[in-house]
Biopython code that builds the backbone (N, CA, C, O; Angstrom):
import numpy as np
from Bio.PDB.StructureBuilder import StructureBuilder

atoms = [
    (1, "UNK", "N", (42.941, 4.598, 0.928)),
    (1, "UNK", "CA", (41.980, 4.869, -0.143)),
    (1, "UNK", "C", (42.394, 4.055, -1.364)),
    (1, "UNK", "O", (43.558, 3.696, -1.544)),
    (2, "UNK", "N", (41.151, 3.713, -2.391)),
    (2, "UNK", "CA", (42.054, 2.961, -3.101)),
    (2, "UNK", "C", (40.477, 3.268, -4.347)),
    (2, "UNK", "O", (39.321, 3.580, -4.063)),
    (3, "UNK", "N", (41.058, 3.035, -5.555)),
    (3, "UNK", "CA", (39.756, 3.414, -6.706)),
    (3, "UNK", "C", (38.522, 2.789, -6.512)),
    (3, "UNK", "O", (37.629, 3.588, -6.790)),
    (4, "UNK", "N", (38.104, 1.753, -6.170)),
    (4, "UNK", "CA", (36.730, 1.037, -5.913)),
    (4, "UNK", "C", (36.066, 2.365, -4.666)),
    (4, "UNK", "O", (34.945, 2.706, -5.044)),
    (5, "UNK", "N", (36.442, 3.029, -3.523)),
    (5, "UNK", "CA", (36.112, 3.369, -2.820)),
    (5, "UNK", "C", (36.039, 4.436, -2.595)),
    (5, "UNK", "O", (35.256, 4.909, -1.772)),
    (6, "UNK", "N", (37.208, 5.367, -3.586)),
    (6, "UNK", "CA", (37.023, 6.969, -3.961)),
    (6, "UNK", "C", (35.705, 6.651, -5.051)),
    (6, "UNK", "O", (34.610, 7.095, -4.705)),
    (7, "UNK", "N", (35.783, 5.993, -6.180)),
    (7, "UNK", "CA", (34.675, 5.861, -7.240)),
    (7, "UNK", "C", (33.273, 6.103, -6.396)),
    (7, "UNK", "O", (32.470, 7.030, -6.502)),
    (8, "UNK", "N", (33.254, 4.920, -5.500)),
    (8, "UNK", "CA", (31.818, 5.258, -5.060)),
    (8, "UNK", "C", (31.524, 6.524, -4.342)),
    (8, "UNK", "O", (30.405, 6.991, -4.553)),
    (9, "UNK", "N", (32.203, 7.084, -3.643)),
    (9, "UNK", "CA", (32.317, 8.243, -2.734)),
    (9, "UNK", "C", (31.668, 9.133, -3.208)),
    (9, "UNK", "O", (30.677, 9.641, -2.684)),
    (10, "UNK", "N", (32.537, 9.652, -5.083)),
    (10, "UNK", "CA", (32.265, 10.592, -6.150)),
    (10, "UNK", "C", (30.995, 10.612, -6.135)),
    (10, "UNK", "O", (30.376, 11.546, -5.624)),
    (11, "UNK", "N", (30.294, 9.365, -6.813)),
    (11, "UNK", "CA", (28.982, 9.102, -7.235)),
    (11, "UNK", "C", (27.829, 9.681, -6.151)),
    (11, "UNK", "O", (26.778, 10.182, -6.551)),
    (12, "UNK", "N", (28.110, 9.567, -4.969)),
    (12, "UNK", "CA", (27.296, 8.977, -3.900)),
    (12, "UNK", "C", (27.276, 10.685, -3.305)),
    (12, "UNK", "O", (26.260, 11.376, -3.240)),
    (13, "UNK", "N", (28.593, 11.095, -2.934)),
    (13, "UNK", "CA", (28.830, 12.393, -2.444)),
    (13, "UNK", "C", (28.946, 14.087, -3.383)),
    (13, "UNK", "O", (28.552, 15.236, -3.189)),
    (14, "UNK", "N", (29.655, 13.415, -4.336)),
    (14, "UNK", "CA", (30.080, 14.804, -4.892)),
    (14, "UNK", "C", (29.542, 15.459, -6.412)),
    (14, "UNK", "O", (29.207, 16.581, -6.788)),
    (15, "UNK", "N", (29.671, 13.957, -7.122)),
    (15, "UNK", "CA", (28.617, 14.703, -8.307)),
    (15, "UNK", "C", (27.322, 15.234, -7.714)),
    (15, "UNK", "O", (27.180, 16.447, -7.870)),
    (16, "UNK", "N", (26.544, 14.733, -7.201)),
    (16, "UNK", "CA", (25.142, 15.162, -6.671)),
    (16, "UNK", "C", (25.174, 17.068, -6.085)),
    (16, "UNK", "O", (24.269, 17.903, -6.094)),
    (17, "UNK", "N", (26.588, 17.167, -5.647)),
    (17, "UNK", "CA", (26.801, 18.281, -5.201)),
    (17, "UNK", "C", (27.427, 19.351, -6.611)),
    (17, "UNK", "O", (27.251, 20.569, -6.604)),
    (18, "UNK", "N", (28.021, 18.752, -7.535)),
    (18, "UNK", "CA", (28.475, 19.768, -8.623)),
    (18, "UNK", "C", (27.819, 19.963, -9.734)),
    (18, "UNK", "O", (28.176, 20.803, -10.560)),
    (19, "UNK", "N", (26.609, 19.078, -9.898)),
    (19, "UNK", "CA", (25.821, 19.361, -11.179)),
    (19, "UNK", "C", (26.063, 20.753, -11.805)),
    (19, "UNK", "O", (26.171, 21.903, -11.378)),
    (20, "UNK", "N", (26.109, 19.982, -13.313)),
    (20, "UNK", "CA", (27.041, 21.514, -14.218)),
    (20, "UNK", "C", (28.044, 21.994, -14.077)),
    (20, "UNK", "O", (28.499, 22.810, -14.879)),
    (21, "UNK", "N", (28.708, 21.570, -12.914)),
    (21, "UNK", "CA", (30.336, 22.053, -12.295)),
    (21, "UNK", "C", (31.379, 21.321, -12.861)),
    (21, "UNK", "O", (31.046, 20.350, -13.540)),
    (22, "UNK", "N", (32.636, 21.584, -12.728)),
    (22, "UNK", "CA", (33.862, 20.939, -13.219)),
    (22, "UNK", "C", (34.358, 20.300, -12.014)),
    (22, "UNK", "O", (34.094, 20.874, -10.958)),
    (23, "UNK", "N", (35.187, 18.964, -11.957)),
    (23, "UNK", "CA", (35.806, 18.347, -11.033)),
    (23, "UNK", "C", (36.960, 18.300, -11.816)),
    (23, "UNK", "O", (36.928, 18.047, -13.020)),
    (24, "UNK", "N", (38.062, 18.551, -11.133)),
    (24, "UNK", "CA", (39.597, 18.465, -11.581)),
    (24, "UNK", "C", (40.397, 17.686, -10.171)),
    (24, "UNK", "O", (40.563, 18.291, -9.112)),
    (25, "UNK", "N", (40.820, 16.317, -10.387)),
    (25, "UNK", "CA", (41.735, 15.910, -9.993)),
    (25, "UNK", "C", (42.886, 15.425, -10.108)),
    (25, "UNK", "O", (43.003, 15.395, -11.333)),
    (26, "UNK", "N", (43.895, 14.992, -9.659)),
    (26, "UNK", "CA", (45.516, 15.102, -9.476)),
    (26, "UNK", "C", (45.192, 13.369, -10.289)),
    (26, "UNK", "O", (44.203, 12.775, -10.718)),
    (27, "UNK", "N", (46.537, 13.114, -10.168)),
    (27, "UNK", "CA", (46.971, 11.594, -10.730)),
    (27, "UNK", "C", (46.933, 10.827, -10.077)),
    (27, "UNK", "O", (47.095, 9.720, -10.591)),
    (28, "UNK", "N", (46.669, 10.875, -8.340)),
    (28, "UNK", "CA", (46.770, 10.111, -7.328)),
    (28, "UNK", "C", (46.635, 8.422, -7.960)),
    (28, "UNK", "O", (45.991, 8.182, -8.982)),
    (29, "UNK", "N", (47.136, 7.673, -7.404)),
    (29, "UNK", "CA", (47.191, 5.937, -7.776)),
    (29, "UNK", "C", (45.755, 5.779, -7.601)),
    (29, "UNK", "O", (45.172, 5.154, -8.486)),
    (30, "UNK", "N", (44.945, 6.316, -6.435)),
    (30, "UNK", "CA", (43.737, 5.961, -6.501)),
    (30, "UNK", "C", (42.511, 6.366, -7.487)),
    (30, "UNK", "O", (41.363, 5.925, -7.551)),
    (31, "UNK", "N", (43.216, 7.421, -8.268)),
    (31, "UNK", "CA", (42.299, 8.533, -9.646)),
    (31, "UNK", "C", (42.197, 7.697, -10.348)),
    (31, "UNK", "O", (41.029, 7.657, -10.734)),
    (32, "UNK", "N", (43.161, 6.452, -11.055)),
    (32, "UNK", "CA", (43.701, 6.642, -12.021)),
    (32, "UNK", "C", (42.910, 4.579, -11.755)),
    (32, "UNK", "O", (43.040, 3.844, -10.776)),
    (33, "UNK", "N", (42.125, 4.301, -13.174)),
    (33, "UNK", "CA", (41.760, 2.613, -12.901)),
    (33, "UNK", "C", (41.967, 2.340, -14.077)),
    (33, "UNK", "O", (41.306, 2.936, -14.928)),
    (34, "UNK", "N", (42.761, 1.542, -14.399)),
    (34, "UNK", "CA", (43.781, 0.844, -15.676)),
    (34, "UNK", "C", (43.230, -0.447, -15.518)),
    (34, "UNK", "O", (43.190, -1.082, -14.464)),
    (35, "UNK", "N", (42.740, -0.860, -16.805)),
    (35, "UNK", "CA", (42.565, -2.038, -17.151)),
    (35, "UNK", "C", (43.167, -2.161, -18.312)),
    (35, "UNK", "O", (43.433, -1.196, -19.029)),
    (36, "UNK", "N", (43.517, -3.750, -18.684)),
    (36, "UNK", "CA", (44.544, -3.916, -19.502)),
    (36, "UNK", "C", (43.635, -3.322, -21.031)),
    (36, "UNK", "O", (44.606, -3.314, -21.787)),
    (37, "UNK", "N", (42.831, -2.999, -21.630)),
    (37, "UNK", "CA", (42.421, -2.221, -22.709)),
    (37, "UNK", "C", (42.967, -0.380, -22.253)),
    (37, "UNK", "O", (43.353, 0.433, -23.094)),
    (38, "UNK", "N", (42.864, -0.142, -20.949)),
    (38, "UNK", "CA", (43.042, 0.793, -21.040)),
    (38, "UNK", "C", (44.654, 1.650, -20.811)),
    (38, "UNK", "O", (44.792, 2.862, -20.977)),
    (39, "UNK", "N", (45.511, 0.917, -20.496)),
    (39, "UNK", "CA", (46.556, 1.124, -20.018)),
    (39, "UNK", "C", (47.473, 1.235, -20.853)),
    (39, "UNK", "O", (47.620, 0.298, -21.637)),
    (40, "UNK", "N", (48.261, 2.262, -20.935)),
    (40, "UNK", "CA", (49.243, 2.771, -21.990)),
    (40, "UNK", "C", (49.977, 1.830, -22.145)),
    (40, "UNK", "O", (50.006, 0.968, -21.267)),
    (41, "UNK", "N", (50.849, 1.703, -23.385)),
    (41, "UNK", "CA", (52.465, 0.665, -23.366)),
    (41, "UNK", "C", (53.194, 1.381, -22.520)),
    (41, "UNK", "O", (53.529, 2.553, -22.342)),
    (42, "UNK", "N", (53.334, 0.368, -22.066)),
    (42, "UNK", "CA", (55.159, 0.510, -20.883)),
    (42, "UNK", "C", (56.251, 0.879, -22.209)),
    (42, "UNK", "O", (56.457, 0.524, -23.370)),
    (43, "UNK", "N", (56.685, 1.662, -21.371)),
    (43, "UNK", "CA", (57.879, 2.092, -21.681)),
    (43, "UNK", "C", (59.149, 0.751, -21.693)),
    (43, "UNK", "O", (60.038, 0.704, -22.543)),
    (44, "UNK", "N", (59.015, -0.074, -20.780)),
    (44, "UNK", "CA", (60.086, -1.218, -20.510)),
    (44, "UNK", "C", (59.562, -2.169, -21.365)),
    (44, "UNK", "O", (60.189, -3.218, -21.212)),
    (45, "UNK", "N", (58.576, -2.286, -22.309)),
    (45, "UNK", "CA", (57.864, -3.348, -23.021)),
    (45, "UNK", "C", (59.221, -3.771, -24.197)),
    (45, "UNK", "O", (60.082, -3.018, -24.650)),
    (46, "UNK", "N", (59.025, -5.124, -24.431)),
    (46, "UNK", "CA", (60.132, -5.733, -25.143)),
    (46, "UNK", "C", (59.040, -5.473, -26.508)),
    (46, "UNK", "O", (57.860, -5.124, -26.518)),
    (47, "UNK", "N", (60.035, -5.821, -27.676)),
    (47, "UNK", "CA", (59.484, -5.172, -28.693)),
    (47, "UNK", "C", (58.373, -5.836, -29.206)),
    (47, "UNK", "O", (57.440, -5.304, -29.808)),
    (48, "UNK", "N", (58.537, -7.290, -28.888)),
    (48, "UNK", "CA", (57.615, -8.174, -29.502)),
    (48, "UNK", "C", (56.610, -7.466, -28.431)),
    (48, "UNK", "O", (55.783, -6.981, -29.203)),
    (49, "UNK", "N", (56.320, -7.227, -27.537)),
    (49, "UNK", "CA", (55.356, -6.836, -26.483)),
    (49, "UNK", "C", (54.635, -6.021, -27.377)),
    (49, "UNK", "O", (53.596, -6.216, -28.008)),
    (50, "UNK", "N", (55.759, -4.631, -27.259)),
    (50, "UNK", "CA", (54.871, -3.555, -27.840)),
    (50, "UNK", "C", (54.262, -4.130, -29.196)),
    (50, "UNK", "O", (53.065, -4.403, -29.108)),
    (51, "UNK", "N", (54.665, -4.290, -30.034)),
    (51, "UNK", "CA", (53.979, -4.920, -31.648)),
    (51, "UNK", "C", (52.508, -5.501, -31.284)),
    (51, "UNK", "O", (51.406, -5.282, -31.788)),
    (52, "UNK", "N", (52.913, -6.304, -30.241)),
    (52, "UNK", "CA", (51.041, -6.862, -29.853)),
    (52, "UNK", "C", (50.285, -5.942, -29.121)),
    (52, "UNK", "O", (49.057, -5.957, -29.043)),
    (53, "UNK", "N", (51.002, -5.176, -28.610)),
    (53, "UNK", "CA", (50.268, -4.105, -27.903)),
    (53, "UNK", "C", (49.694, -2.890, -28.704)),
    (53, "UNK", "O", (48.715, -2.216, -28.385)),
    (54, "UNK", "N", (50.530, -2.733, -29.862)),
    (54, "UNK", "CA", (50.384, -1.776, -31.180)),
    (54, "UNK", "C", (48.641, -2.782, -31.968)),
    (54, "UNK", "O", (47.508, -2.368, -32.215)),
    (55, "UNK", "N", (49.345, -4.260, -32.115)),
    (55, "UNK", "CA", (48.094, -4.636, -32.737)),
    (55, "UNK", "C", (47.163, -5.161, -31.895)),
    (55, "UNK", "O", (46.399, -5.864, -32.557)),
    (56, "UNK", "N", (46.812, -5.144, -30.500)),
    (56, "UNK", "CA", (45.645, -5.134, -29.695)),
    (56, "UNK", "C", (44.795, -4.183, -29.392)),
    (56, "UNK", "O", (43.718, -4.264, -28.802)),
    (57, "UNK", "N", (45.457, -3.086, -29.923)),
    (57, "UNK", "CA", (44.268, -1.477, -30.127)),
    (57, "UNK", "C", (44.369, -0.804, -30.741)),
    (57, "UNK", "O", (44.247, 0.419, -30.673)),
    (58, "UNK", "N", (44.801, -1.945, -32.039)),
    (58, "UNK", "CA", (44.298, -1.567, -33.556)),
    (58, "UNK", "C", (45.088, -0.345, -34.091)),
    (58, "UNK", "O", (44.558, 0.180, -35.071)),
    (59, "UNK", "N", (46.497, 0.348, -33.563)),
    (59, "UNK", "CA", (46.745, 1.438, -34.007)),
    (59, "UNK", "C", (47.700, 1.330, -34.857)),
    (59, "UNK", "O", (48.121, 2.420, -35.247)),
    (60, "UNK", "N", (48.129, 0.554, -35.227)),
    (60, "UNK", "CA", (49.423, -0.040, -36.820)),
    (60, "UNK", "C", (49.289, 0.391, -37.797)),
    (60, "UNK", "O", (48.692, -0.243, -38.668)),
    (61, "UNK", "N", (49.700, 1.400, -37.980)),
    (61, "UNK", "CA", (49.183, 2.269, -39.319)),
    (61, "UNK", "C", (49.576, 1.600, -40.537)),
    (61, "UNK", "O", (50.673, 1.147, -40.866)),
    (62, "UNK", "N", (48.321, 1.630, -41.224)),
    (62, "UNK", "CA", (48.215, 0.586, -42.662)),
    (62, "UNK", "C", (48.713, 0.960, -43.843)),
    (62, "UNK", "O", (48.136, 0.796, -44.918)),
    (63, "UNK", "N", (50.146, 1.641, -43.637)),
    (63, "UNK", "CA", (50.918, 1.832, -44.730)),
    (63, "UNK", "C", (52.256, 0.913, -44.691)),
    (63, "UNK", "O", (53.081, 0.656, -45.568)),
    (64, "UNK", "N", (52.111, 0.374, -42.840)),
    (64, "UNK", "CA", (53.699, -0.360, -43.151)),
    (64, "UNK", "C", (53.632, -1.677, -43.613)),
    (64, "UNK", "O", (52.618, -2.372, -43.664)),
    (65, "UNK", "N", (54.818, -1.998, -43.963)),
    (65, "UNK", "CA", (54.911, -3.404, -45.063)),
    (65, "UNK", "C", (54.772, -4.221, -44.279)),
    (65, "UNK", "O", (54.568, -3.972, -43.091)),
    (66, "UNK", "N", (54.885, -5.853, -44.967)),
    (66, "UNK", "CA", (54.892, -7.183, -43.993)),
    (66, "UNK", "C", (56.146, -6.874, -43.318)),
    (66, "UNK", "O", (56.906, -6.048, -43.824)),
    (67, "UNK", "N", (56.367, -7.320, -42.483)),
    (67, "UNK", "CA", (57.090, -7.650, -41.944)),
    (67, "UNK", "C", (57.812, -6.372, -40.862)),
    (67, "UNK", "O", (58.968, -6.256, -40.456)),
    (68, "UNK", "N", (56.666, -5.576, -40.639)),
    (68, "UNK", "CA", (57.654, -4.414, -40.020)),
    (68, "UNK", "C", (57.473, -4.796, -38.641)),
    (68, "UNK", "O", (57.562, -3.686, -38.115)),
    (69, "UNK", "N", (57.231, -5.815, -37.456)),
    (69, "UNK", "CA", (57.827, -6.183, -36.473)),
    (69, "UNK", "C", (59.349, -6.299, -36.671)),
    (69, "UNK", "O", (59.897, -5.650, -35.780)),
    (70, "UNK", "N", (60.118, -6.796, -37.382)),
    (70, "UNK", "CA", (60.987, -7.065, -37.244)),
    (70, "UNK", "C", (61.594, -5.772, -37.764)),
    (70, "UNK", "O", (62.648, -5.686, -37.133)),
    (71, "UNK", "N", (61.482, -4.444, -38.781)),
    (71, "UNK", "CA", (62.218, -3.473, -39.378)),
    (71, "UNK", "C", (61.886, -2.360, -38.469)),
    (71, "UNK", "O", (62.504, -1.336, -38.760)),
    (72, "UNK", "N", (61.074, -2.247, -37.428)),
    (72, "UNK", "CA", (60.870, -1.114, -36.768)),
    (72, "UNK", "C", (61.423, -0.909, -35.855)),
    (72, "UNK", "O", (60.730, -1.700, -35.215)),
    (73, "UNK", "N", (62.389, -0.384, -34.813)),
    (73, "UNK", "CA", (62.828, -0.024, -33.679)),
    (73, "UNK", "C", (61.832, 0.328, -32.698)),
    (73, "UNK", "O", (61.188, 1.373, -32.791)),
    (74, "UNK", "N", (61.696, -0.405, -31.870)),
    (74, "UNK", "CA", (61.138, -0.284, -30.474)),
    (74, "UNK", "C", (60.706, 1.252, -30.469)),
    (74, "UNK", "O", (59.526, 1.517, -30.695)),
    (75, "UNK", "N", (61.618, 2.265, -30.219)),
    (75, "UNK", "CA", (61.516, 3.691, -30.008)),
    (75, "UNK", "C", (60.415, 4.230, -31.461)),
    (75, "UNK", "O", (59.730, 5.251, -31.396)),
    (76, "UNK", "N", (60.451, 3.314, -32.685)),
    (76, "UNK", "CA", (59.528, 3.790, -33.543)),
    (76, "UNK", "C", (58.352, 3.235, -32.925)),
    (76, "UNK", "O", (57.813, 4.071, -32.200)),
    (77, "UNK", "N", (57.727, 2.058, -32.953)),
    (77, "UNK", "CA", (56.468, 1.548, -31.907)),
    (77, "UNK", "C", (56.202, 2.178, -30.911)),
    (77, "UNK", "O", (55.014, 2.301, -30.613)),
    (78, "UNK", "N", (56.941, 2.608, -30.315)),
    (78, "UNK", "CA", (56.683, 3.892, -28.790)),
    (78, "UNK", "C", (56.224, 4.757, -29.484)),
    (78, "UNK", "O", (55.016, 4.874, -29.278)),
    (79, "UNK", "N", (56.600, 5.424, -30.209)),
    (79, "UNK", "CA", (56.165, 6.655, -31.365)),
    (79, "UNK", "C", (54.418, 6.320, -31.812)),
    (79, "UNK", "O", (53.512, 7.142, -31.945)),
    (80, "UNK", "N", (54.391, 5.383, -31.912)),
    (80, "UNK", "CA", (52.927, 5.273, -32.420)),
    (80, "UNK", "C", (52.247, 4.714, -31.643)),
    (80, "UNK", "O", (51.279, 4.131, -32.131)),
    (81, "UNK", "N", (52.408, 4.645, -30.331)),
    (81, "UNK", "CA", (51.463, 3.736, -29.404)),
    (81, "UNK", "C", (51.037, 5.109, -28.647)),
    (81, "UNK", "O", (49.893, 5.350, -28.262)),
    (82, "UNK", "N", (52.419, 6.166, -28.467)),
    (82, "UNK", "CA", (51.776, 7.358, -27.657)),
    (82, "UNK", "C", (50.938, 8.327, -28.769)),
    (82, "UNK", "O", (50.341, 9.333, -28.385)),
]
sb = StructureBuilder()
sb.init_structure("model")
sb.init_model(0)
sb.init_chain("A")
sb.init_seg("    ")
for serial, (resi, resn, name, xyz) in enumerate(atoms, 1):
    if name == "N":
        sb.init_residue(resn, " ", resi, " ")
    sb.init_atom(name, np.array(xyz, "f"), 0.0, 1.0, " ", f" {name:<3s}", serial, name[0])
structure = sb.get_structure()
């Protein structure tokens, strides 16, 4: 199984069957379709990573000074990406 083929399944099989109902599923690899907008920072991301990853979805909170790539600790950028 893999997300292209559970996705259609849903559509095709099961919403039609739960209208108004709740669907709750697990994390399975196949639940779960990550595209690079949507996909959390890695944890293993080097810092310069995370910083572009902080400023590719806009979440850099506009109080820190120039230059805070270089004054922030990695573990602070993790802090604000989750």
């Amino acid at each position: 199984m893999f997300s292209e083929v559970w996705l259609k399944w849903l559509e095709a099989v099961v919403f039609p069957k739960i209208s108004g109902g709740v669907l709750v599923v697990d994390r399975a690899p196949y639940h779960l379709v990550l595209t690079p907008e949507t996909a959390p920072a890695r944890s293993k991301q080097r810092k310069a990573e995370m910083a572009a990853w902080l400023e590719s979805h806009d979440v850099v909170p506009q109080d820190l000074e120039s230059g805070w790539k270089q004054s922030r600790t990695i573990a602070e950028m993790k802090a604000v990406a989750d």
